[in-house]
DOMAR-262195 format. One line per 4 residues: number of its first residue (from 1); for each residue x, y, z of N, C-alpha, C. Coordinates in Angstrom, 1 decimal, m for minus. Example, Ala and Ser with C-alpha at 12.3 -4.5 7.8 and 13.67 -1.06 7.14 Angstrom:
2
1> 13.2,m5.7,7.8,12.3,m4.5,7.8,13.2,m3.3,7.8 ~ 12.8,m2.2,7.1,13.7,m1.1,7.1,12.9,0.0,7.9 $
This chain:
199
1> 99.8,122.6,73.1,100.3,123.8,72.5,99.1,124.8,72.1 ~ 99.2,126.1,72.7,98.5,126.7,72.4,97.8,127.4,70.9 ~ 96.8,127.7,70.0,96.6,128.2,68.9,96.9,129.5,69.1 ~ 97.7,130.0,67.8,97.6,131.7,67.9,97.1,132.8,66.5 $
5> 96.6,133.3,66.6,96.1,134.1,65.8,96.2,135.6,65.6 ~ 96.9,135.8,64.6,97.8,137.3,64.7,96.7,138.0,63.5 ~ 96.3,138.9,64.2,95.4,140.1,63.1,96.6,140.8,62.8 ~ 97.1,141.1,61.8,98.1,142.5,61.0,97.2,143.0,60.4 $
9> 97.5,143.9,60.6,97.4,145.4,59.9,97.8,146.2,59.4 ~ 98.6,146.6,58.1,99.3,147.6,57.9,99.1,147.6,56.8 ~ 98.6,149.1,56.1,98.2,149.4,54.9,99.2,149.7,53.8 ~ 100.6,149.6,54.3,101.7,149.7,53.7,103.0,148.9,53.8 $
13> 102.5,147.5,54.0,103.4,146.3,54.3,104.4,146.5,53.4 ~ 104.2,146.8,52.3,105.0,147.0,51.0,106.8,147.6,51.7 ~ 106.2,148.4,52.5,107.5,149.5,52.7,107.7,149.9,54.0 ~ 107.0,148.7,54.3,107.8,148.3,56.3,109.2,147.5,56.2 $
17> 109.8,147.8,56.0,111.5,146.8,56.6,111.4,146.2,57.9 ~ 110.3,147.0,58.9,110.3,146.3,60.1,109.1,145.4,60.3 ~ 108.5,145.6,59.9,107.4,144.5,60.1,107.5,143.2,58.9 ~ 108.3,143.7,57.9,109.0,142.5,57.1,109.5,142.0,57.8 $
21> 110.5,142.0,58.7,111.6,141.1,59.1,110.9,140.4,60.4 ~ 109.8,141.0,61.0,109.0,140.6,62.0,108.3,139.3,61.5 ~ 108.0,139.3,60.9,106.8,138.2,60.0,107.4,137.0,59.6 ~ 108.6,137.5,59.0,109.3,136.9,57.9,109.8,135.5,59.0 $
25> 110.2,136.1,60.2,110.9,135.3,61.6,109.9,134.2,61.8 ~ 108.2,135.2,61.6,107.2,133.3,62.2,106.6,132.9,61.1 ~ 106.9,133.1,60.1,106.3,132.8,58.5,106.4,131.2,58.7 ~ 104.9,130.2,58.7,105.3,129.1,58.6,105.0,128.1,59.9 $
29> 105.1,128.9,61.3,105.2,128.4,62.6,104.0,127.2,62.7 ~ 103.7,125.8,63.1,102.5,125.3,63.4,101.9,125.9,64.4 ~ 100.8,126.1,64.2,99.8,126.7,65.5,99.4,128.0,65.7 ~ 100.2,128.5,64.2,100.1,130.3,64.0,99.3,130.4,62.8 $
33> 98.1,131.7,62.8,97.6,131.7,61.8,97.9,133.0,61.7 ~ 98.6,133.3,60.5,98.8,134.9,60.3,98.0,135.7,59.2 ~ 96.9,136.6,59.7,96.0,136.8,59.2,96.1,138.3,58.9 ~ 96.5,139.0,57.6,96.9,140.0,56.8,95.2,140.9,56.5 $
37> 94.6,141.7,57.2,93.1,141.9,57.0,93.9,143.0,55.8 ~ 94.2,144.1,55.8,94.6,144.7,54.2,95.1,143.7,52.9 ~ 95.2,142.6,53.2,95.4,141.9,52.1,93.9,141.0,52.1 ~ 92.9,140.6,53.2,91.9,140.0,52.7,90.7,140.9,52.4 $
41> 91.2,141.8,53.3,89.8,142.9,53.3,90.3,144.5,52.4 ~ 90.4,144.4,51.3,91.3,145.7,50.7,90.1,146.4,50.3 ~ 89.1,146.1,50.4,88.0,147.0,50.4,87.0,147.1,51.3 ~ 87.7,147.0,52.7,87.0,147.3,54.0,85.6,146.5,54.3 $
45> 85.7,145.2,53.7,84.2,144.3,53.4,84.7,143.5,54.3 ~ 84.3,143.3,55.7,85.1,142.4,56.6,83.9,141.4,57.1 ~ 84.4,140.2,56.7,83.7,138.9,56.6,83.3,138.8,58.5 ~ 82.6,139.1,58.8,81.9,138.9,60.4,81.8,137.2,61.3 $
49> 81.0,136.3,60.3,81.0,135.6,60.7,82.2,134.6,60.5 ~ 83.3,135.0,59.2,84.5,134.2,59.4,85.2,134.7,60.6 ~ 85.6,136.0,60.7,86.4,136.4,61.5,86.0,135.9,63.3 ~ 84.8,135.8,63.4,84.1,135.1,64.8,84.2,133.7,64.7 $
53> 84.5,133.0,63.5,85.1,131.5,63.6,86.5,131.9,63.8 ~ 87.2,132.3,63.4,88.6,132.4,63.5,89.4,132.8,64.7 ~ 88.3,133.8,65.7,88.9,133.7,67.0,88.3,132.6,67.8 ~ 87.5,131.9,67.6,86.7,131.0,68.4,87.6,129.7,68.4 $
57> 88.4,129.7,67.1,89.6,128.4,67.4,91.0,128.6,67.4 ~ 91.3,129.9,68.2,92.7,130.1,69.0,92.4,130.7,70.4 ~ 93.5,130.2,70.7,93.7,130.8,72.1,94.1,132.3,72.6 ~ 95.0,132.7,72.0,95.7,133.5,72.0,95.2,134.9,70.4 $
61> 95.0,135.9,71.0,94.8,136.5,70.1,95.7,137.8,69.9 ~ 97.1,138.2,68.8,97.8,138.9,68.9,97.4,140.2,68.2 ~ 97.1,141.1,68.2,97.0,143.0,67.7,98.1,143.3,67.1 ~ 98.7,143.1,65.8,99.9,143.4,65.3,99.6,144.8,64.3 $
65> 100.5,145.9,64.5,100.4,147.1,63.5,100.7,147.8,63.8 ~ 101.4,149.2,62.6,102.4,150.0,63.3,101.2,151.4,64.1 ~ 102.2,152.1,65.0,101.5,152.5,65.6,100.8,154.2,64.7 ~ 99.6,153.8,64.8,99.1,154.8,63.7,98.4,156.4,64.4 $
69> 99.0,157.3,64.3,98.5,158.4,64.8,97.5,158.0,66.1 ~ 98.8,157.6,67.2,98.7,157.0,68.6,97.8,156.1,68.8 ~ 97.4,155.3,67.1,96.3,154.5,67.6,96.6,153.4,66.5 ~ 95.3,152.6,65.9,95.7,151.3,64.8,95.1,152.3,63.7 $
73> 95.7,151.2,62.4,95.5,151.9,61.3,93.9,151.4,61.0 ~ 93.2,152.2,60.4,91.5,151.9,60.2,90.9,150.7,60.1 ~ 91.5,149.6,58.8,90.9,148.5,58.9,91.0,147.9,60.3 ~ 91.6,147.5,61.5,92.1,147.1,62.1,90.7,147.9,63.1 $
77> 90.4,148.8,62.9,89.8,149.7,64.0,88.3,149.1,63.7 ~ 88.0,148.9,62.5,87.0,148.7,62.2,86.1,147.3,62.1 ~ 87.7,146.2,61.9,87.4,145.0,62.4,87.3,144.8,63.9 ~ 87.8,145.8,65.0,87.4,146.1,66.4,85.7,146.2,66.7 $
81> 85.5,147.2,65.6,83.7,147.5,65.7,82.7,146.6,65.6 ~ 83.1,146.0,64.1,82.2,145.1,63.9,82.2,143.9,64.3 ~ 83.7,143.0,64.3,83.4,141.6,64.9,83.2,141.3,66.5 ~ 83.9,142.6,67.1,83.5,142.0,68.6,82.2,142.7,69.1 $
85> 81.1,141.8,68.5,79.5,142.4,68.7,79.1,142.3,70.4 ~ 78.0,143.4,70.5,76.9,142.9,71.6,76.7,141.9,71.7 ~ 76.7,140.9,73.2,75.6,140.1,73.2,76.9,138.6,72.6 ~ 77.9,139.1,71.9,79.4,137.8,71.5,80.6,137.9,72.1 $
89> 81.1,139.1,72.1,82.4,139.1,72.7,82.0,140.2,73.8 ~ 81.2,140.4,74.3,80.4,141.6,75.8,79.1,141.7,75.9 ~ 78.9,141.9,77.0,77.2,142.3,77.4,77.2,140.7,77.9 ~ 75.7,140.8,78.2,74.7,139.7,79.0,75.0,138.8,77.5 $
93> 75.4,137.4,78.3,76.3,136.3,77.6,77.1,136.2,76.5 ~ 77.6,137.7,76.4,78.8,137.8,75.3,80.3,137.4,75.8 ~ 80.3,136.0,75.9,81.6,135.4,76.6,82.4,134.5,75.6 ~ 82.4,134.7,74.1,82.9,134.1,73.1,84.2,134.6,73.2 $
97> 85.0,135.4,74.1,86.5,135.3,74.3,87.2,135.6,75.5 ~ 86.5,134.9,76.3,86.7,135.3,78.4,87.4,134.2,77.8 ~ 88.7,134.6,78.8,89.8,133.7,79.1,91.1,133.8,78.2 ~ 90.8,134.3,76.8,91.9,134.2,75.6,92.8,135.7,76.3 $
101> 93.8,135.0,75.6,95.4,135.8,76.0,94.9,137.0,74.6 ~ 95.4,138.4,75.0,95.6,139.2,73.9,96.5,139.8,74.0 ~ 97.6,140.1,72.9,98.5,140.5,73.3,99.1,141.8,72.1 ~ 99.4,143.1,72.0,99.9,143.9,71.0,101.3,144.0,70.8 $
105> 101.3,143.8,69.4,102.7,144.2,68.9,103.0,145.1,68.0 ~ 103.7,146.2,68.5,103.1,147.1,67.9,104.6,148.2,67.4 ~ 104.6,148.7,66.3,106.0,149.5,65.6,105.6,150.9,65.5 ~ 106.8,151.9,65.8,106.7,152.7,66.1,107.9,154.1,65.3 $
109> 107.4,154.7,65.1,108.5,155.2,64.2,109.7,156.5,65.1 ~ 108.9,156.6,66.4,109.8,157.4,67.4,109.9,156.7,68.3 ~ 111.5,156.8,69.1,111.6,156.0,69.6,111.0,156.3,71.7 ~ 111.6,155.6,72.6,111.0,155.6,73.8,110.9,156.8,74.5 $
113> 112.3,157.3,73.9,112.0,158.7,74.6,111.2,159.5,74.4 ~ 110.5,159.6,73.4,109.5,160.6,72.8,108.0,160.3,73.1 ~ 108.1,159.0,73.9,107.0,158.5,74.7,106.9,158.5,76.1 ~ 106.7,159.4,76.4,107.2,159.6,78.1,106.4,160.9,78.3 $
117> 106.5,161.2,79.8,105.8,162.1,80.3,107.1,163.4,80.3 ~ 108.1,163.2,79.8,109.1,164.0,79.6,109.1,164.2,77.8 ~ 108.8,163.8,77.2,109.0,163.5,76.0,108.5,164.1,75.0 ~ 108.0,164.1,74.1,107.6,165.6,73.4,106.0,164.7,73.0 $
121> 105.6,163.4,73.2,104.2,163.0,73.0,103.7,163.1,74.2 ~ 104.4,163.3,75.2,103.8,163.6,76.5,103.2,162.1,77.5 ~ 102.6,161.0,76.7,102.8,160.3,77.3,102.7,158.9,76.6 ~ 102.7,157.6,77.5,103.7,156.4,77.1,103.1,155.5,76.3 $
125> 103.9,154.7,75.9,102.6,153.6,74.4,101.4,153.0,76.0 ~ 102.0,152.6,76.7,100.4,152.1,77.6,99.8,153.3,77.4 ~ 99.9,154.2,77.8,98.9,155.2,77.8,98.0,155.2,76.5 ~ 98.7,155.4,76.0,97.7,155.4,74.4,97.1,154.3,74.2 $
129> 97.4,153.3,74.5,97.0,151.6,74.4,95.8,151.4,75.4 ~ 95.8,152.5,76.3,94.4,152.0,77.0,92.9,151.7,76.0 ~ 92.7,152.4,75.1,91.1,151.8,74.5,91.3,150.6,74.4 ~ 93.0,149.9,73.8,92.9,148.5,73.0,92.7,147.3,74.3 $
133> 93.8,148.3,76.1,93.2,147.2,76.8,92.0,146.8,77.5 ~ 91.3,148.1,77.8,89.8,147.9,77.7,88.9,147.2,77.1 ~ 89.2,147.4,75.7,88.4,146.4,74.7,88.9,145.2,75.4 ~ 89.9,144.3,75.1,90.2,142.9,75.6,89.6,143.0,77.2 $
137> 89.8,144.0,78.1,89.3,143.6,79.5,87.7,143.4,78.7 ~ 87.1,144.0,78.6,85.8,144.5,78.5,85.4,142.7,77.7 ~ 85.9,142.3,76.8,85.6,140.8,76.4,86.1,139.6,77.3 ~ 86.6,140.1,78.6,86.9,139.0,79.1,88.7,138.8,78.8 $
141> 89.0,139.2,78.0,90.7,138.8,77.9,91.7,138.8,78.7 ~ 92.4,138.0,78.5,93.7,138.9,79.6,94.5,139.2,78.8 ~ 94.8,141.2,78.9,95.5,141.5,78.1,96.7,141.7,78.5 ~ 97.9,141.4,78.2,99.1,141.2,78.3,99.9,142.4,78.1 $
145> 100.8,142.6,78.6,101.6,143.8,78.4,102.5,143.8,76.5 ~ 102.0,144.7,76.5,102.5,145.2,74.3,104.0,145.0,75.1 ~ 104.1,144.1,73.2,105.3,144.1,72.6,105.6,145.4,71.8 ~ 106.8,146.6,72.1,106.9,147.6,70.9,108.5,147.4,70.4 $
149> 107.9,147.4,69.0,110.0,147.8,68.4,109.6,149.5,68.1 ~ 110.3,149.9,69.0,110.4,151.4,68.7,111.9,152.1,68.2 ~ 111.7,153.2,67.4,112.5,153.8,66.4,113.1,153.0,65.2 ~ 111.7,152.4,64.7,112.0,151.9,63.4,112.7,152.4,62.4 $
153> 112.4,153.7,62.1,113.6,154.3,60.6,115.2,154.5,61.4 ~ 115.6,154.2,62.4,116.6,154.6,62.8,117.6,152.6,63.3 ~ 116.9,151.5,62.7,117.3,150.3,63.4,117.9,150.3,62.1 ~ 119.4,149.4,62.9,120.2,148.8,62.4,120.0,147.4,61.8 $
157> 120.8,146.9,60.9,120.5,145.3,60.6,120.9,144.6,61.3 ~ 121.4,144.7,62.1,121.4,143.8,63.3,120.8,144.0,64.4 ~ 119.6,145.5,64.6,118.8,145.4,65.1,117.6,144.6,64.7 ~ 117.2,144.8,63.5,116.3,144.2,63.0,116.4,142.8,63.0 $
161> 117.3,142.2,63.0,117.4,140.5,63.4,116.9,140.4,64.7 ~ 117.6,141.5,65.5,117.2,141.1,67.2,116.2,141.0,67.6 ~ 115.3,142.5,66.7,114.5,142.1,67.4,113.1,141.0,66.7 ~ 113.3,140.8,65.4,112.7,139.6,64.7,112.9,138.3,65.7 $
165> 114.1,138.1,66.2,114.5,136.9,67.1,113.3,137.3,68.3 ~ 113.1,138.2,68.6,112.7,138.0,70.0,110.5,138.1,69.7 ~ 110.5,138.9,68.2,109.2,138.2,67.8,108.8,136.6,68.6 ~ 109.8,136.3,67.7,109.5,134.6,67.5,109.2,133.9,69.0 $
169> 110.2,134.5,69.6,110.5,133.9,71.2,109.2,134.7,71.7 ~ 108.7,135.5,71.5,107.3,135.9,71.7,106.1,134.9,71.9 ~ 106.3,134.6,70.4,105.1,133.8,69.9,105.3,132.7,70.9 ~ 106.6,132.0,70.5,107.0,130.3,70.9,106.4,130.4,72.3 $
173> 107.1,131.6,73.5,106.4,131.3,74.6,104.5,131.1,74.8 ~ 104.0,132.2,73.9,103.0,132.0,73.9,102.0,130.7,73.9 ~ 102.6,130.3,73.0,102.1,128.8,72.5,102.7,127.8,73.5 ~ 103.9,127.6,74.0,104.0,127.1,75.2,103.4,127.3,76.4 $
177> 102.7,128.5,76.9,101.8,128.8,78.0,103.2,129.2,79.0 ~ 103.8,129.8,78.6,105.3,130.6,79.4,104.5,132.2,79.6 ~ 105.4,132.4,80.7,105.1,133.5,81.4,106.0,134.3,80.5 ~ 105.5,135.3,79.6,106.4,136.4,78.9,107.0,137.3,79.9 $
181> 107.2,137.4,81.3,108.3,137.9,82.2,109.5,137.4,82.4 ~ 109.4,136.5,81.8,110.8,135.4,82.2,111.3,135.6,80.4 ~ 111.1,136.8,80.0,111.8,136.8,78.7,112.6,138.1,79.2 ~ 113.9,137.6,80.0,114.6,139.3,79.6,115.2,140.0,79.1 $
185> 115.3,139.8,77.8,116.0,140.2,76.7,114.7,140.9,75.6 ~ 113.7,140.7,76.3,112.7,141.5,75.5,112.1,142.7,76.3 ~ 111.8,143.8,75.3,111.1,144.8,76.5,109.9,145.2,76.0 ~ 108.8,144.9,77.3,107.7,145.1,77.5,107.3,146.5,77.8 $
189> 106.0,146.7,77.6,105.8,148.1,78.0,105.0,147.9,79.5 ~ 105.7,148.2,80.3,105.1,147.4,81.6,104.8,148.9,82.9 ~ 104.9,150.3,81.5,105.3,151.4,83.0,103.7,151.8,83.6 ~ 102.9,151.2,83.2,101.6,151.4,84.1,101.5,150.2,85.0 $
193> 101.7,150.9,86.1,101.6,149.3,87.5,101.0,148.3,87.0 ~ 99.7,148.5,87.2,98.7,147.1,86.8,98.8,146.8,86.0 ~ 99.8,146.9,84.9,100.0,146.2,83.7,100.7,145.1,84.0 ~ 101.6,145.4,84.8,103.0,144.3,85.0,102.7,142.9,86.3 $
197> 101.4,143.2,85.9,101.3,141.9,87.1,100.0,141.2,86.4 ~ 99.6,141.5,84.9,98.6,140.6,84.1,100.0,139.6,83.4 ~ 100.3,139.4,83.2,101.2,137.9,82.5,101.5,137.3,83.2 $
């Protein structure tokens, strides 16, 4: 069974409904470590050499946060900067995470249509998501096509179960070493070609 390791980020967990009910689904899981950096790091003091143990004993590394002015919310940006150093996670023998799965899950507060090349953002969560898959190419990762729940203020309660259910079935595949294409009741963001043929 694979280890997994979920960085969250959200500076206002307090008053997410959607990423409560996300959590709430793998709260507990063996083999998941769910790692709250605004709740460990609330004064942007990000422990370097723990956080470089902590990816060094999972496999799988998940990008969890809502989607913040088309990008992650700061802490999250800044744990990007500092822990994946020169020389550790890139450059000449920076190979402390070639091979690990990375994968985003990410919430959105408009929904698909407004991500599109028709759409009033003009273009798609891959699109915007290119620095985060770079970074993982750039360390060696294979980055996996994002998980998005999009049009959060507009989900129903029995959306928010669905798609909490299909969190979990996320994770579980992961940890089993399952191909996340053979989940089709989940939707990936797969509309940049070369994305849909990394899982």
């Amino acid at each position: 069974m694979k280890k997994i390791l979920i960085l969250f980020a959200h500076p206002r967990f307090e008053q997410s409904r959607t990423n409560k009910a996300l959590i709430q689904n793998i709260q507990g899981m063996e083999g998941v470590t769910f790692h709250d950096l605004y709740e460990r790091y609330p004064g942007f003091h990000i422990d370097i050499p723990y956080e470089k143990n902590l990816l060094v004993q999972h496999d799988v590394v998940v990008w969890h946060h809502p989607f913040y002015w088309y990008s992650c919310p700061p802490l999250m940006k800044q744990w990007i900067d500092l822990v994946l150093e020169y020389g550790w996670a890139y450059g000449p023998q920076g190979n402390a995470l070639a091979g690990k799965q990375c994968l985003q899950i990410i919430t959105t507060g408009g929904t698909a249509k407004v991500y599109c090349s028709e759409g009033r953002n003009l273009y798609s969560i891959n699109e915007f998501l290119r620095p985060f898959e770079q970074t993982a190419r750039l360390c060696q990762m294979k980055y996996l096509s994002p998980f998005a729940v999009m049009g959060t203020h507009r989900l129903k309660p029995e959306d928010l179960e669905k798609f909490a259910w299909q969190y979990r079935q996320v994770i579980d595949y992961l940890q089993e070493g399952k191909s996340l294409q053979s989940l089709k009741n989940c939707v990936f963001q797969t509309d940049i070609p070369e994305l849909s043929n990394l899982n």
